[in-house]
Structure formats: structure tokens, C-alpha cells
TISEMAR-454439 format. One record per atom (N, C-alpha, C, O): atom name; x, y, z; residue in three letters; residue number from 1. Coordinates in pm, 1 decimal, padded with zeros to 6 digits, m for minus. Example, Ala and Ser with C-alpha at 12.3 -4.5 7.8 and 13.67 -1.06 7.14 Angstrom:
<N,<01319.0,m00569.0,00780.0>,ALA,1>
<CA,<01230.0,m00450.0,00780.0>,ALA,1>
<C,<01320.0,m00330.0,00780.0>,ALA,1>
<O,<01423.6,m00331.9,00846.5>,ALA,1>
<N,<01285.0,m00225.0,00708.0>,SER,2>
<CA,<01367.0,m00106.0,00714.0>,SER,2>
<C,<01290.0,00003.0,00787.0>,SER,2>
<O,<01340.9,00113.8,00803.9>,SER,2>
This chain:
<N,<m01902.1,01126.6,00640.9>,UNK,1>
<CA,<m01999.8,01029.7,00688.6>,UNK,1>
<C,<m02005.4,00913.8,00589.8>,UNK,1>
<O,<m02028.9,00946.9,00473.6>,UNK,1>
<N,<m01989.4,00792.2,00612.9>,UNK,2>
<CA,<m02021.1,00651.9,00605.0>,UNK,2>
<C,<m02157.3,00639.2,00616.3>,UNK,2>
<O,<m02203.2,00731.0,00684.3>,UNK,2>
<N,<m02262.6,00541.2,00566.0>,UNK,3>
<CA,<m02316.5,00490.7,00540.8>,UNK,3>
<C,<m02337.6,00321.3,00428.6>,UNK,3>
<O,<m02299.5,00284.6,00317.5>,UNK,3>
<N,<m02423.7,00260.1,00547.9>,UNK,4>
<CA,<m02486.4,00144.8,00442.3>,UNK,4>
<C,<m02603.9,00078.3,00488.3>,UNK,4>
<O,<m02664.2,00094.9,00594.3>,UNK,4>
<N,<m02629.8,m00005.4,00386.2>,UNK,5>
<CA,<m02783.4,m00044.4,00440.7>,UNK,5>
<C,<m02774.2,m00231.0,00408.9>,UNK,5>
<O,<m02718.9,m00278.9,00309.9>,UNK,5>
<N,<m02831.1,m00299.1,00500.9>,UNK,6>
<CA,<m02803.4,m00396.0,00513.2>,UNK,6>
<C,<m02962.3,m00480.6,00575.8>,UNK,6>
<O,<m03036.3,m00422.4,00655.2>,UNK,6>
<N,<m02987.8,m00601.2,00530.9>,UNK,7>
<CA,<m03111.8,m00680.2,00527.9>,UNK,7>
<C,<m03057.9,m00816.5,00643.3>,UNK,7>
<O,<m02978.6,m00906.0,00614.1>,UNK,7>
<N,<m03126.4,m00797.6,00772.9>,UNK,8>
<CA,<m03095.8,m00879.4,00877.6>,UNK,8>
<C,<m03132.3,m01030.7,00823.2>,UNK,8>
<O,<m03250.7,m01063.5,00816.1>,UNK,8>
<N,<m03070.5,m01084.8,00800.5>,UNK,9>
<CA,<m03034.4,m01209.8,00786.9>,UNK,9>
<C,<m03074.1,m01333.6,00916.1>,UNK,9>
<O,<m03145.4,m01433.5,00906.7>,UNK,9>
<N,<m03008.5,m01288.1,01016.1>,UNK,10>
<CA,<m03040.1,m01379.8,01098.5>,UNK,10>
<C,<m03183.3,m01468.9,01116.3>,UNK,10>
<O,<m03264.6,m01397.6,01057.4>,UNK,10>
<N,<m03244.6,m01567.7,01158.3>,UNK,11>
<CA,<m03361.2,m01611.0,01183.8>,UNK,11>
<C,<m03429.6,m01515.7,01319.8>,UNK,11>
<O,<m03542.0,m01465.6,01319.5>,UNK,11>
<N,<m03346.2,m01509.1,01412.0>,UNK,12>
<CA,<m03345.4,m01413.6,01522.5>,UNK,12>
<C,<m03347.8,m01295.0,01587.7>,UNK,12>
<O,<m03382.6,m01259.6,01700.4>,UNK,12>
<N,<m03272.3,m01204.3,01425.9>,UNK,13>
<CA,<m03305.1,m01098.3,01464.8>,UNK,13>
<C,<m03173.5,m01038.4,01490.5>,UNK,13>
<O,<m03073.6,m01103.6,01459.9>,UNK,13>
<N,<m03159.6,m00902.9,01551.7>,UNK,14>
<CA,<m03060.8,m00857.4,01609.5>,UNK,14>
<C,<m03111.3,m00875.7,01795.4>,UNK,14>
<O,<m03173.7,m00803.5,01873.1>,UNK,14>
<N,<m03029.7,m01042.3,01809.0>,UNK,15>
<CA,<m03044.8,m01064.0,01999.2>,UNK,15>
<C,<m02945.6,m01008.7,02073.9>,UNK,15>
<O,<m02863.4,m00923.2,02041.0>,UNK,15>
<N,<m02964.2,m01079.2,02202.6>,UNK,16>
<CA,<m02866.4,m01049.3,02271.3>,UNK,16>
<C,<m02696.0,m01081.1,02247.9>,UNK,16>
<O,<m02606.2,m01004.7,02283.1>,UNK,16>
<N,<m02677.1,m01219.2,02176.8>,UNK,17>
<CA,<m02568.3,m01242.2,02184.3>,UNK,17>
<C,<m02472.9,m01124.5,02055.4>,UNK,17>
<O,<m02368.3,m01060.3,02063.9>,UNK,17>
<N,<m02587.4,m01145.9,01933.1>,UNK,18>
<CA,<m02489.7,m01058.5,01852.9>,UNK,18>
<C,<m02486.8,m00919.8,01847.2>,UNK,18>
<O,<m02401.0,m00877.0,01769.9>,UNK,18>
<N,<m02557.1,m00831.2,01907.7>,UNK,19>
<CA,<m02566.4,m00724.9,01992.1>,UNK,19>
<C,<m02483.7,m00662.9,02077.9>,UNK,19>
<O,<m02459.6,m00542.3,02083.7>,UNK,19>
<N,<m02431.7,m00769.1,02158.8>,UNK,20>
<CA,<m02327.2,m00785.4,02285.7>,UNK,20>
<C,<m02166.8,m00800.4,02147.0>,UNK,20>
<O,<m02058.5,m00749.5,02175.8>,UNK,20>
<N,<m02178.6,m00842.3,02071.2>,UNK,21>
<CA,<m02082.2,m00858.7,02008.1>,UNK,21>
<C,<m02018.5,m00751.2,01920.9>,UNK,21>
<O,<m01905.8,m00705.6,01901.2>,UNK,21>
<N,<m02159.7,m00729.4,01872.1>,UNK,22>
<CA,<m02174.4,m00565.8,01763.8>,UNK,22>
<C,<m02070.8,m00458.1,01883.9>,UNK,22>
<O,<m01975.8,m00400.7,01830.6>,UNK,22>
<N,<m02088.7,m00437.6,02017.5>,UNK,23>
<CA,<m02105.1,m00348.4,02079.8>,UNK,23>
<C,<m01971.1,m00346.3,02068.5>,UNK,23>
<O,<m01909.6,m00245.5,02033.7>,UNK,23>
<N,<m01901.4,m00488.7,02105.2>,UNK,24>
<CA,<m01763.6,m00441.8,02094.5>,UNK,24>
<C,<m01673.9,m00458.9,02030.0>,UNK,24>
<O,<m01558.7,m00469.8,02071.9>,UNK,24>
<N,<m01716.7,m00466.0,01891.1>,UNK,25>
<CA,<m01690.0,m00442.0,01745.3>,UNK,25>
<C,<m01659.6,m00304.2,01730.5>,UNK,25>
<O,<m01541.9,m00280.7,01703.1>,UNK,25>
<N,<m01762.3,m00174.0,01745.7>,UNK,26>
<CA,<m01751.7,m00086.2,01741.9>,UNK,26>
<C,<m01714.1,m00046.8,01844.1>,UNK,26>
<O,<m01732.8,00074.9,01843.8>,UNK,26>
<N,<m01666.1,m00081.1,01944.7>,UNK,27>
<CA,<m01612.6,m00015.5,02074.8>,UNK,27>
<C,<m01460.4,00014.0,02036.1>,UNK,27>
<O,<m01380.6,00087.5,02094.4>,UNK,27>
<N,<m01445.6,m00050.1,01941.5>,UNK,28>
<CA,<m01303.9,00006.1,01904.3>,UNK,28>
<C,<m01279.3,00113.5,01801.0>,UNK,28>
<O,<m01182.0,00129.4,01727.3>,UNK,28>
<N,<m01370.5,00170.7,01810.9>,UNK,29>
<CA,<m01377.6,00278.9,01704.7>,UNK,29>
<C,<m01411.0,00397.9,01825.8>,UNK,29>
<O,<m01527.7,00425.9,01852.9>,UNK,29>
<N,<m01298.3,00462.2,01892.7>,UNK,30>
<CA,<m01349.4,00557.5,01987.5>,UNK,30>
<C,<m01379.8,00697.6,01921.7>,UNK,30>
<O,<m01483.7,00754.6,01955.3>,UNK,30>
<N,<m01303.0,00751.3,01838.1>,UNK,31>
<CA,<m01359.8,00844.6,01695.4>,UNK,31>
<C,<m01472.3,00882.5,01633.9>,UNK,31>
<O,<m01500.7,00990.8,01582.7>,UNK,31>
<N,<m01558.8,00743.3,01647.3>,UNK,32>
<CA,<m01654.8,00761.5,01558.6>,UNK,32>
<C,<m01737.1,00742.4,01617.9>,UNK,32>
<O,<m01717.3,00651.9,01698.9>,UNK,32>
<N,<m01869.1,00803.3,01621.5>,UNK,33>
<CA,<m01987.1,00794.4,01616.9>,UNK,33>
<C,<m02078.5,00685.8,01526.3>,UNK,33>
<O,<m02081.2,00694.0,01403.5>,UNK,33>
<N,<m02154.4,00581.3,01602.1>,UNK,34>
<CA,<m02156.6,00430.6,01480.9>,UNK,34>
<C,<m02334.4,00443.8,01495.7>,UNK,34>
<O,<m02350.9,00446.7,01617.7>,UNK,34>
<N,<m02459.6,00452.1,01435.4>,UNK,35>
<CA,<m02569.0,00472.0,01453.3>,UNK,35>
<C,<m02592.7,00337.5,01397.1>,UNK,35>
<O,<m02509.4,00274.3,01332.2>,UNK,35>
<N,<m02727.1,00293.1,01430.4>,UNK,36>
<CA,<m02790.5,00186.7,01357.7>,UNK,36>
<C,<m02944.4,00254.8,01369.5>,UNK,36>
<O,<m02988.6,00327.9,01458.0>,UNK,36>
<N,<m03013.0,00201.0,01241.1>,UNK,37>
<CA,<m03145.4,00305.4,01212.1>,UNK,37>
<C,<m03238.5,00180.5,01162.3>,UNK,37>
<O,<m03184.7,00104.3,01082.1>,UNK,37>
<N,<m03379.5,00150.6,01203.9>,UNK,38>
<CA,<m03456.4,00080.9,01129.3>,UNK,38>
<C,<m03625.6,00126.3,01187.0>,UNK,38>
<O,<m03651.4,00165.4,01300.8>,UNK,38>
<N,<m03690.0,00114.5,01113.9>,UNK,39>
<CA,<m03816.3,00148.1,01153.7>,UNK,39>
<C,<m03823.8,00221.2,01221.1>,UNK,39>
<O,<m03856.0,00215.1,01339.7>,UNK,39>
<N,<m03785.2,00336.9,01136.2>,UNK,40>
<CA,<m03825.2,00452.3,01228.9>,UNK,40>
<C,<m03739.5,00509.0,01381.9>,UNK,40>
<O,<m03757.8,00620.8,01430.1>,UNK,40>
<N,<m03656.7,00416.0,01433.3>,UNK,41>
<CA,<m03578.4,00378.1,01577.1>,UNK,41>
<C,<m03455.2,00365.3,01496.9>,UNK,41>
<O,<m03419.6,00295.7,01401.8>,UNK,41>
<N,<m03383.9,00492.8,01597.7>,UNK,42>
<CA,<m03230.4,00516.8,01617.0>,UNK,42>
<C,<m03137.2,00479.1,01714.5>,UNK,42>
<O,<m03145.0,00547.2,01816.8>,UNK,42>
<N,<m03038.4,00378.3,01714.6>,UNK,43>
<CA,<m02959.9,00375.7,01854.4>,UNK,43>
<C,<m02775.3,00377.4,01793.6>,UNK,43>
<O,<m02709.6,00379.9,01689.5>,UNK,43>
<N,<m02759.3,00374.2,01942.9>,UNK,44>
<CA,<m02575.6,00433.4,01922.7>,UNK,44>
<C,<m02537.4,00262.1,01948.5>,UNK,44>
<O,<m02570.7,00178.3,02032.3>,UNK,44>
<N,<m02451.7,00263.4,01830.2>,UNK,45>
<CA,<m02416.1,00076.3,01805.9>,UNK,45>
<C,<m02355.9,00005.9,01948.4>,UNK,45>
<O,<m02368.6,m00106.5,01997.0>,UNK,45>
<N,<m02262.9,00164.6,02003.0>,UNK,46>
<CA,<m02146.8,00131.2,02150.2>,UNK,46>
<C,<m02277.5,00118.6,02228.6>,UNK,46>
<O,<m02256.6,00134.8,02348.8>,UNK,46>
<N,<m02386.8,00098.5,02203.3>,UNK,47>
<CA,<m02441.9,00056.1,02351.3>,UNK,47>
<C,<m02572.2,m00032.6,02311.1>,UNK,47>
<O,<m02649.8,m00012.2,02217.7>,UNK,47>
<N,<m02574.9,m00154.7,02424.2>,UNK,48>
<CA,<m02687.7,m00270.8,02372.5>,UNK,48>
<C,<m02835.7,m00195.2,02338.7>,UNK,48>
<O,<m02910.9,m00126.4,02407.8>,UNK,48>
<N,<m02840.5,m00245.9,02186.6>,UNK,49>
<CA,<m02957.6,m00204.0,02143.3>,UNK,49>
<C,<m03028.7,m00360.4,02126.0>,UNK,49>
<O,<m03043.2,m00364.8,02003.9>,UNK,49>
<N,<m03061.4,m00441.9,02159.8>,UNK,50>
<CA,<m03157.8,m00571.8,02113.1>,UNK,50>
<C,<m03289.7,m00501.4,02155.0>,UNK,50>
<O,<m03388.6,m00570.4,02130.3>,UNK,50>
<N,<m03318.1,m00370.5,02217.4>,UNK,51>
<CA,<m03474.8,m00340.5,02275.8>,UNK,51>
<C,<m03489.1,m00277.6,02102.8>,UNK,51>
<O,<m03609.2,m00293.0,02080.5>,UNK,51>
<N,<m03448.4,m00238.2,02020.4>,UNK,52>
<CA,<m03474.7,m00228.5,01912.3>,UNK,52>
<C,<m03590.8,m00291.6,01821.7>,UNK,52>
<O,<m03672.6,m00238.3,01746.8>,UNK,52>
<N,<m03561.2,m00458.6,01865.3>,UNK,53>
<CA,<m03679.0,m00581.1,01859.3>,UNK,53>
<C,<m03653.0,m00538.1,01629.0>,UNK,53>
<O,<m03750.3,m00523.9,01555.0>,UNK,53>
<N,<m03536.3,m00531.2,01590.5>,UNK,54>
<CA,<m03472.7,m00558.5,01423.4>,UNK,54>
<C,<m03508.9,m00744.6,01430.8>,UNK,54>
<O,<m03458.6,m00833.9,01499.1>,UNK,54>
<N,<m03600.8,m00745.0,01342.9>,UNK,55>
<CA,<m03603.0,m00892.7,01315.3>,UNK,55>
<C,<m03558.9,m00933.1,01181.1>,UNK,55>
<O,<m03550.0,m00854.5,01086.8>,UNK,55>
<N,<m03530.9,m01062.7,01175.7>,UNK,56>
<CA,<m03481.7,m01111.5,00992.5>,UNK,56>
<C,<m03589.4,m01026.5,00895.9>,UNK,56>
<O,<m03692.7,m00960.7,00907.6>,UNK,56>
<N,<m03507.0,m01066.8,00805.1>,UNK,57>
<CA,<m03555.0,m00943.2,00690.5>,UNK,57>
<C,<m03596.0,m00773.4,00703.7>,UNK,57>
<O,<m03679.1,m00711.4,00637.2>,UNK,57>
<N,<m03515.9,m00728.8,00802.3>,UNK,58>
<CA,<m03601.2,m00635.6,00853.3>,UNK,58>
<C,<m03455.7,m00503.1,00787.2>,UNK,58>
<O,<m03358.9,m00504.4,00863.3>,UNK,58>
<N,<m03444.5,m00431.1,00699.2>,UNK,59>
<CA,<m03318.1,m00340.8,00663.8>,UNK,59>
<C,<m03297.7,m00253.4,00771.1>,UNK,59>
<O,<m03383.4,m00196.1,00838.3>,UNK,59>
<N,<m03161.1,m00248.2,00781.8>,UNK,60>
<CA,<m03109.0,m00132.7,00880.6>,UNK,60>
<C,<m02995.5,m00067.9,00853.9>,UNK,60>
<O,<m02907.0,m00126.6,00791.7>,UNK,60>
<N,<m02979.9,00054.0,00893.2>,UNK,61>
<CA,<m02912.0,00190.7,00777.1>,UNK,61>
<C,<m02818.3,00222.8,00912.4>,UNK,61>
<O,<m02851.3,00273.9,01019.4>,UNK,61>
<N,<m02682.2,00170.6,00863.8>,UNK,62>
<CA,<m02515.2,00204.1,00989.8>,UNK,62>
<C,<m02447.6,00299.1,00914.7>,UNK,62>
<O,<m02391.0,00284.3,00806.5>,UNK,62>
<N,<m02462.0,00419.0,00997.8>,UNK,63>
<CA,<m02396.6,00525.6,00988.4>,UNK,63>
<C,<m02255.5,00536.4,01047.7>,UNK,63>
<O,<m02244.1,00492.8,01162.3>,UNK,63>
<N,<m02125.8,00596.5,00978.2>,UNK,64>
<CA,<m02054.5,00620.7,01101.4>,UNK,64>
<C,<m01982.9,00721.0,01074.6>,UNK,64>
<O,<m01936.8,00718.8,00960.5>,UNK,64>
<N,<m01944.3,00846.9,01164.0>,UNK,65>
<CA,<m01945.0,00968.7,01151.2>,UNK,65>
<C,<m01738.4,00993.2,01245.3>,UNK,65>
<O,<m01702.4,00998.4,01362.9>,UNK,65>
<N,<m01704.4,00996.6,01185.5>,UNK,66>
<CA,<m01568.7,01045.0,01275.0>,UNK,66>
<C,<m01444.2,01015.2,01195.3>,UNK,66>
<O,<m01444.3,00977.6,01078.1>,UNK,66>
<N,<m01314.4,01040.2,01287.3>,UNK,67>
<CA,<m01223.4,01031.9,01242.2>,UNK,67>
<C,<m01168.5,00909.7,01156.7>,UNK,67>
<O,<m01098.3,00916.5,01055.9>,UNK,67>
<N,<m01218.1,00794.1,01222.2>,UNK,68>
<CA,<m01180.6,00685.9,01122.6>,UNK,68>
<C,<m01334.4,00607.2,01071.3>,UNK,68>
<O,<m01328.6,00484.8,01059.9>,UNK,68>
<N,<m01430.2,00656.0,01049.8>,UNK,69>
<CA,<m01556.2,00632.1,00955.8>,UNK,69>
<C,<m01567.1,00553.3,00856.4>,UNK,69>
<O,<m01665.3,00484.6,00828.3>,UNK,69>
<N,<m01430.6,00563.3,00779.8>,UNK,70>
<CA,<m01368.7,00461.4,00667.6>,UNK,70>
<C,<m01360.9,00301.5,00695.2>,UNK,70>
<O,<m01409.5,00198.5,00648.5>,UNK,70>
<N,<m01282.1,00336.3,00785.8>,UNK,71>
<CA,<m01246.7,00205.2,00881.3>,UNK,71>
<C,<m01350.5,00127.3,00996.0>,UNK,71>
<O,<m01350.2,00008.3,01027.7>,UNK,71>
<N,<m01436.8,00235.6,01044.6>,UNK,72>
<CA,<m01561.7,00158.5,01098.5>,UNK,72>
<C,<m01654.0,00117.3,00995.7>,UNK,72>
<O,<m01687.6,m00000.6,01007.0>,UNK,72>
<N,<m01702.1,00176.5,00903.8>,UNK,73>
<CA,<m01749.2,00137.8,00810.4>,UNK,73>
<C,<m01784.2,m00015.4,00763.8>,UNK,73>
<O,<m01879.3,m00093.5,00763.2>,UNK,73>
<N,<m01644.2,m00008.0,00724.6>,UNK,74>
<CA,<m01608.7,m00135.5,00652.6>,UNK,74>
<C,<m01591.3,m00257.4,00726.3>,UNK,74>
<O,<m01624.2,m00370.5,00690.7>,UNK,74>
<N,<m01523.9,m00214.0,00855.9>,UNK,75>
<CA,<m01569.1,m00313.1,00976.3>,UNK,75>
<C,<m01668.7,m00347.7,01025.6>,UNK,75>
<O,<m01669.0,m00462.6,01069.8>,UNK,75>
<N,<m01785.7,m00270.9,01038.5>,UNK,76>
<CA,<m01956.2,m00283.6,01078.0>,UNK,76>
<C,<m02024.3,m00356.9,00940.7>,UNK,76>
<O,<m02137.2,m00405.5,00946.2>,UNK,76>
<N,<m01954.6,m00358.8,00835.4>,UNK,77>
<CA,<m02026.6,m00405.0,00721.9>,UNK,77>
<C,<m01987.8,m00551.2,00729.7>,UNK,77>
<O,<m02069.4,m00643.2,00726.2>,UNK,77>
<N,<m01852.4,m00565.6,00740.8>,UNK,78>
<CA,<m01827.5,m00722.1,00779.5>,UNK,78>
<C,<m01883.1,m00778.8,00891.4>,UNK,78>
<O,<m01903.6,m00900.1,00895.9>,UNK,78>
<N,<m01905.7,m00717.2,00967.6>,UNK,79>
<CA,<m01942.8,m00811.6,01110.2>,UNK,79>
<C,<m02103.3,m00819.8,01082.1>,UNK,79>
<O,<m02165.6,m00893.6,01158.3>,UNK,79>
<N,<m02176.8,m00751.6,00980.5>,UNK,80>
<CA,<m02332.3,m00764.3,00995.1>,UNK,80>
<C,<m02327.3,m00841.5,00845.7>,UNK,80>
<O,<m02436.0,m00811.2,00796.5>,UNK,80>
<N,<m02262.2,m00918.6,00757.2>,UNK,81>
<CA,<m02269.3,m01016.2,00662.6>,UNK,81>
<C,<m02186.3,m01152.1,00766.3>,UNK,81>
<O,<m02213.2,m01271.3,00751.3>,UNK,81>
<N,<m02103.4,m01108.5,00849.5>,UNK,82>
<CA,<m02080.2,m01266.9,00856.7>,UNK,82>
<C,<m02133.8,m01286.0,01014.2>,UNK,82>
<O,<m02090.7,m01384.8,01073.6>,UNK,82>
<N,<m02217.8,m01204.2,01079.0>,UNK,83>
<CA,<m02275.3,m01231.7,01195.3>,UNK,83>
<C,<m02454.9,m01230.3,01162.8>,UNK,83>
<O,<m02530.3,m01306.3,01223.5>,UNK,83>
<N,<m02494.1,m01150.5,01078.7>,UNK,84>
<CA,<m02621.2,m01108.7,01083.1>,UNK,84>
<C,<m02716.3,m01141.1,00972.4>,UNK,84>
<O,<m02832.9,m01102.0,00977.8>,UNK,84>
């Protein structure tokens, strides 16, 4: 298991557009299991979470559990510094 924790950046939040984007970021990780965790609220990254309502400054903890975990990892960490 992968893990990291990361401070939403955006002014916006986690919306629809980068949400929709996240989704299929990790959609290419069919292996792994990709969680996103904040306040208390858990969702699976492969599917639109913006009902989450993650606003700027708000930390959120991406888990990812599978065969290539390494590699989602490090990919979910880039896409939430240069998207989020």
C-alpha cells in the first residue's frame, strides 16, 4: 500500500472538471485500488467524487492498493500538484 497526503490547492476545490480528469488518470490503473479520504469521507478515485464538496486548503489522504500502487502512486501525486 501507497499512500500520501496532499493540501488542495485549488481556489475551487476538488470540481467537476478536475474530478472528471482525476477519474481518468486513475482509470488507467486497472490493478489498483486508488481511495481519496478527507473529513472523515471516503471515495474510490475511478468514480466522480466532486459530492465530496474537498475545498482549497482542505488535506486529502490517496491511497493506492494493487499491483502497480508504485506507479499509481506517483502518478496521483503528480496530477494533484500540477492540477490541484
Amino acid at each position: 500500500m501507497k499512500q500520501f497526503t496532499y493540501t488542495i490547492q485549488d481556489s475551487m476545490g476538488i470540481h467537476a472538471r478536475p474530478a472528471g480528469l482525476l477519474v481518468k488518470a486513475a482509470a488507467a490503473f486497472k490493478d489498483t485500488t486508488i481511495e481519496i479520504s478527507s473529513n472523515g469521507k471516503k471515495a474510490d478515485v475511478k468514480r466522480i467524487m466532486a459530492s465530496m464538496g474537498v475545498k482549497q486548503g482542505a488535506e486529502v489522504t490517496v491511497t493506492c492498493e494493487g499491483a502497480d500502487e508504485d506507479a499509481a502512486a506517483e502518478a496521483m501525486e503528480k496530477f494533484f500538484k500540477e492540477n490541484l
